[in-house]
PyMOL CGO cylinders between C-alpha atoms (Angstrom):
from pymol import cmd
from pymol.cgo import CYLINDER

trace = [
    CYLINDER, -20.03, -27.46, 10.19, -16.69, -27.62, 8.31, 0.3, 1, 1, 1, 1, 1, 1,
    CYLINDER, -16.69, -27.62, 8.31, -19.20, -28.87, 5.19, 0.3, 1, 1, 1, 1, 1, 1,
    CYLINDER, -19.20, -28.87, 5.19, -21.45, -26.37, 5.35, 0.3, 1, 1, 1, 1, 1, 1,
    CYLINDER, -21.45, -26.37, 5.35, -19.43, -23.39, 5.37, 0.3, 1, 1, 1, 1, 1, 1,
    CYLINDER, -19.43, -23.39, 5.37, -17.45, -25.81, 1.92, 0.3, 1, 1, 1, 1, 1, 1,
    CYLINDER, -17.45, -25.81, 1.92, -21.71, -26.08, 0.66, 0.3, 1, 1, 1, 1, 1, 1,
    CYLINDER, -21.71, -26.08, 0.66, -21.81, -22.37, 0.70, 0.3, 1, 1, 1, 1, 1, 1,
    CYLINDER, -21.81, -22.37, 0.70, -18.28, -21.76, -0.49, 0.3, 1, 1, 1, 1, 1, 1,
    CYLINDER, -18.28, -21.76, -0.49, -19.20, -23.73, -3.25, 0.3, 1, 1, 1, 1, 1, 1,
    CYLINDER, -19.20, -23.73, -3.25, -22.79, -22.21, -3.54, 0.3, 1, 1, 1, 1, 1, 1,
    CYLINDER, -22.79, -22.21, -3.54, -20.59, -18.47, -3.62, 0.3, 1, 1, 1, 1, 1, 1,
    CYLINDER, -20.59, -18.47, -3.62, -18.63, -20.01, -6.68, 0.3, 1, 1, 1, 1, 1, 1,
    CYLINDER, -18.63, -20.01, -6.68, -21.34, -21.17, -8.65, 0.3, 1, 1, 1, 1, 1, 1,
    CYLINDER, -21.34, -21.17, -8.65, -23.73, -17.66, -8.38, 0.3, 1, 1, 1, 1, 1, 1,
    CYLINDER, -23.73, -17.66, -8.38, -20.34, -15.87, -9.29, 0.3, 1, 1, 1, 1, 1, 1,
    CYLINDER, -20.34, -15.87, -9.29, -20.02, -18.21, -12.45, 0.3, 1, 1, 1, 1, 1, 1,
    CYLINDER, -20.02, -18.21, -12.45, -23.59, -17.69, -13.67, 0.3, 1, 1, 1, 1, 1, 1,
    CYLINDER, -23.59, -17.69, -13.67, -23.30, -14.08, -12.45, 0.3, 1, 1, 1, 1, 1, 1,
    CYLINDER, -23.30, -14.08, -12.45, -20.29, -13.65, -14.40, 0.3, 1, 1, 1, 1, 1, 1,
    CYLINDER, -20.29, -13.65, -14.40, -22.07, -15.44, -17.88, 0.3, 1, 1, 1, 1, 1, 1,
    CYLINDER, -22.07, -15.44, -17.88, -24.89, -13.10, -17.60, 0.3, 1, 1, 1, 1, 1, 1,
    CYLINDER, -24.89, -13.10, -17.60, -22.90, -9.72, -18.05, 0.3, 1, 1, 1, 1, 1, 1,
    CYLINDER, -22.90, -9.72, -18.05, -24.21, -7.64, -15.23, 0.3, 1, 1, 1, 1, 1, 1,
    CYLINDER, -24.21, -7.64, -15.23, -23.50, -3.61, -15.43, 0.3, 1, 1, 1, 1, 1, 1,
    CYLINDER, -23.50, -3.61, -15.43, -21.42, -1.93, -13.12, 0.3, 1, 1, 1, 1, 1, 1,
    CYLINDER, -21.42, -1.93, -13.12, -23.89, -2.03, -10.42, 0.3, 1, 1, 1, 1, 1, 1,
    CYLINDER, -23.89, -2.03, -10.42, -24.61, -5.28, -10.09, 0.3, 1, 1, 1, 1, 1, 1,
    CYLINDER, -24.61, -5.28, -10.09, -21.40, -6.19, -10.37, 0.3, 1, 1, 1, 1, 1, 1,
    CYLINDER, -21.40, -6.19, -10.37, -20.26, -4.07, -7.13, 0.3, 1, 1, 1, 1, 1, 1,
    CYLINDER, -20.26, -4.07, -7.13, -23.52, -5.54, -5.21, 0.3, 1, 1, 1, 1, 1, 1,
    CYLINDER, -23.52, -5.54, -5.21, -22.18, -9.40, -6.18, 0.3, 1, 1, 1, 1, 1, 1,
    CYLINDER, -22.18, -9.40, -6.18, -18.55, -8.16, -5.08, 0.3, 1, 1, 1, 1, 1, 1,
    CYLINDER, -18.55, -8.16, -5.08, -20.11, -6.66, -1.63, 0.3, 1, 1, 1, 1, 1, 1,
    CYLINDER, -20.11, -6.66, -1.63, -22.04, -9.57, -0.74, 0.3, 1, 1, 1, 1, 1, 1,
    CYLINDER, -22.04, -9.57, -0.74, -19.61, -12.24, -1.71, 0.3, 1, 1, 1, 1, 1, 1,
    CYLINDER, -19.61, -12.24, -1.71, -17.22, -9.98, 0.47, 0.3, 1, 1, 1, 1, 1, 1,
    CYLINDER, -17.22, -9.98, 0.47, -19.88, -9.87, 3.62, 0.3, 1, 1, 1, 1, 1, 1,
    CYLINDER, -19.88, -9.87, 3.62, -20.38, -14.14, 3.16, 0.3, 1, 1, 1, 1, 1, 1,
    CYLINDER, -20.38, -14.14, 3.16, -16.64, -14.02, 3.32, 0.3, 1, 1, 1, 1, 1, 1,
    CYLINDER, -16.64, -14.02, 3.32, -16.27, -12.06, 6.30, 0.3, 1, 1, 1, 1, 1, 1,
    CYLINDER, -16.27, -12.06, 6.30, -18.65, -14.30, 7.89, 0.3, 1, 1, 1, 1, 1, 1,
    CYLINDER, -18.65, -14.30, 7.89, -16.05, -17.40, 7.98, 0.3, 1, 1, 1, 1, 1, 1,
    CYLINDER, -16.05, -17.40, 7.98, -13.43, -15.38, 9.94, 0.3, 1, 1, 1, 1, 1, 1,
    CYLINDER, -13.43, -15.38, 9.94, -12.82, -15.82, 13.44, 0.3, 1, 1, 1, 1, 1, 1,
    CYLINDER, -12.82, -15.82, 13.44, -11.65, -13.47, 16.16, 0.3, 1, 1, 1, 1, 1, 1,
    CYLINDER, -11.65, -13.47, 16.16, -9.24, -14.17, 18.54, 0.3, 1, 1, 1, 1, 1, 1,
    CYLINDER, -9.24, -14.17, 18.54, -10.37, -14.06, 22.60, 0.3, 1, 1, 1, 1, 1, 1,
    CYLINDER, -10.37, -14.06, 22.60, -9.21, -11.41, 24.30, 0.3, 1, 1, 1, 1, 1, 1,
    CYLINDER, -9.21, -11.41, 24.30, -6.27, -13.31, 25.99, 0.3, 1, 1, 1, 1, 1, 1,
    CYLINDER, -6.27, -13.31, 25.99, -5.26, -14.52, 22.39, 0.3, 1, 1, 1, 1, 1, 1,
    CYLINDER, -5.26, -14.52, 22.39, -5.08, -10.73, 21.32, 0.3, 1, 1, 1, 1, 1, 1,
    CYLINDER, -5.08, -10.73, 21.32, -2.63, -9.81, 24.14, 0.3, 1, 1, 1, 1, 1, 1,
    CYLINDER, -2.63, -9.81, 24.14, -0.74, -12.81, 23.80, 0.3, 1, 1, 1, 1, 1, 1,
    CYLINDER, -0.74, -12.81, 23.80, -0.20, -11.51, 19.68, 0.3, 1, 1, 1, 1, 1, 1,
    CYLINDER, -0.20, -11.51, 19.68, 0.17, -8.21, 20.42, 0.3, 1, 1, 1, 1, 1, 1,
    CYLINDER, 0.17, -8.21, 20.42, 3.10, -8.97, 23.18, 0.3, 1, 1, 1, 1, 1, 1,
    CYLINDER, 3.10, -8.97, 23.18, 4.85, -11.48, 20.62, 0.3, 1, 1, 1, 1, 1, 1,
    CYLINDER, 4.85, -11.48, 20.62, 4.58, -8.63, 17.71, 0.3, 1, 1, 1, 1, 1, 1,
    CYLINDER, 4.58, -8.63, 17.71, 6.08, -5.60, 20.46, 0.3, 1, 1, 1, 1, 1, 1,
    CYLINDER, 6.08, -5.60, 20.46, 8.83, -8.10, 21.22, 0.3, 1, 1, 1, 1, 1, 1,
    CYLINDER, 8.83, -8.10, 21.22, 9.71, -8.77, 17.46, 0.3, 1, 1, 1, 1, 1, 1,
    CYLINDER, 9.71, -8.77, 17.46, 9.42, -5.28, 16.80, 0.3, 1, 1, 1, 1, 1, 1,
    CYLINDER, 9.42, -5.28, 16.80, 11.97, -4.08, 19.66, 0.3, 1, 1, 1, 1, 1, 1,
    CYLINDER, 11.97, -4.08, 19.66, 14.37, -7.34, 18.38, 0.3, 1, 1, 1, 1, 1, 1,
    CYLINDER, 14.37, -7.34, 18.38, 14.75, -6.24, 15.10, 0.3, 1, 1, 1, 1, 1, 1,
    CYLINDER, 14.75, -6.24, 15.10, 14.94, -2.52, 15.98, 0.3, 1, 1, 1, 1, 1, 1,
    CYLINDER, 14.94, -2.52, 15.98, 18.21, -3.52, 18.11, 0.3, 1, 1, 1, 1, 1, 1,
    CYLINDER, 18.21, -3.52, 18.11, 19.74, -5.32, 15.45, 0.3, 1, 1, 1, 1, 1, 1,
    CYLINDER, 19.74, -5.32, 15.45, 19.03, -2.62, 13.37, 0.3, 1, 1, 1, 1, 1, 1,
    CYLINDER, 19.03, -2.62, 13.37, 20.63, -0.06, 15.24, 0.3, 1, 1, 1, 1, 1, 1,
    CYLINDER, 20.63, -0.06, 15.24, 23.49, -2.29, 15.89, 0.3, 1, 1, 1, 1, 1, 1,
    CYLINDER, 23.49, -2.29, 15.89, 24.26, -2.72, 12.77, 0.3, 1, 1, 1, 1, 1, 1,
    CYLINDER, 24.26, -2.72, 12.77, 24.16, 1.10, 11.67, 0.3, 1, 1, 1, 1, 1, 1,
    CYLINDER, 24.16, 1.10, 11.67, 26.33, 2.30, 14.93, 0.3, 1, 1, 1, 1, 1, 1,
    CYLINDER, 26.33, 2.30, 14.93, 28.80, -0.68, 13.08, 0.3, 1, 1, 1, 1, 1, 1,
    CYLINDER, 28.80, -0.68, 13.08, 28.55, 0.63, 9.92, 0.3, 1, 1, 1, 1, 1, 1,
    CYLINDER, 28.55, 0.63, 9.92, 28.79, 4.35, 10.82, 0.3, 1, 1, 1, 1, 1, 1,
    CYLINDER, 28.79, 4.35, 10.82, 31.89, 2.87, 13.02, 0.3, 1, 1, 1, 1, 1, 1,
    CYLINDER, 31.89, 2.87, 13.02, 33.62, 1.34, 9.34, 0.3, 1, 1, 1, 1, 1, 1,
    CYLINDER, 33.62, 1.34, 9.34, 32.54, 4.91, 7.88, 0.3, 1, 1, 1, 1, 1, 1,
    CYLINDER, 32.54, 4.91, 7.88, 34.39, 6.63, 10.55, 0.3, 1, 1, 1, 1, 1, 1,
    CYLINDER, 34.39, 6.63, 10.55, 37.49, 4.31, 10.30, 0.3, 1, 1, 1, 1, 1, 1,
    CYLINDER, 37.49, 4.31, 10.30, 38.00, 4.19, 6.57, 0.3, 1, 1, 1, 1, 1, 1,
    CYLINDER, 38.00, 4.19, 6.57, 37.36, 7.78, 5.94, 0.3, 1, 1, 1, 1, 1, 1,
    CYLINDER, 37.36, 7.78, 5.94, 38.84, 9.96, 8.98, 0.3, 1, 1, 1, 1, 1, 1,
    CYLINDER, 38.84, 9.96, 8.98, 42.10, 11.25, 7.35, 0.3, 1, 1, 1, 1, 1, 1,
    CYLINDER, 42.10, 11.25, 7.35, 45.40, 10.30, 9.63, 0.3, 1, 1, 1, 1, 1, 1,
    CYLINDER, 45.40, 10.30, 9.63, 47.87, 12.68, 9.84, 0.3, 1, 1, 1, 1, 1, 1,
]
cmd.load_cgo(trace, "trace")
């Protein structure tokens, strides 16, 4: 399978080549992008539906990580801003 989808990869090249030498108009040359594009879109695959929780958990968890650290990291630094600038009598 793996050389079939490399036969049509390479298939995809060489109409883009001879494409390309022949000068097509504006037209033609957003119908060669559109179908190379759909031939492309062809190779992807989608992750199951347990594989798509499983990312989405890992990506909520990174998210709420760096959001902490974040905020930690302000409150600290509004802390120093506090510190250095609150005049002492």
């Amino acid at each position: 399978m793996a050389d079939e989808q490399e036969q049509v990869t390479e298939d995809l090249v060489e109409r883009a080549k001879a494409d390309k030498a022949s000068k097509r108009n504006i037209f033609g040359r957003i119908a060669l992008f559109l179908k190379q594009s759909v031939g492309e879109l062809r190779k992807v695959t989608r992750p199951t539906w347990p594989e798509l929780r499983n990312y989405t958990g890992v990506v909520l968890a990174f998210v709420v990580v760096v959001m902490v650290i974040i905020s930690a990291l302000d409150w600290l630094f509004y802390q120093g801003v506090v510190f250095v600038f609150t005049p002492t009598a």
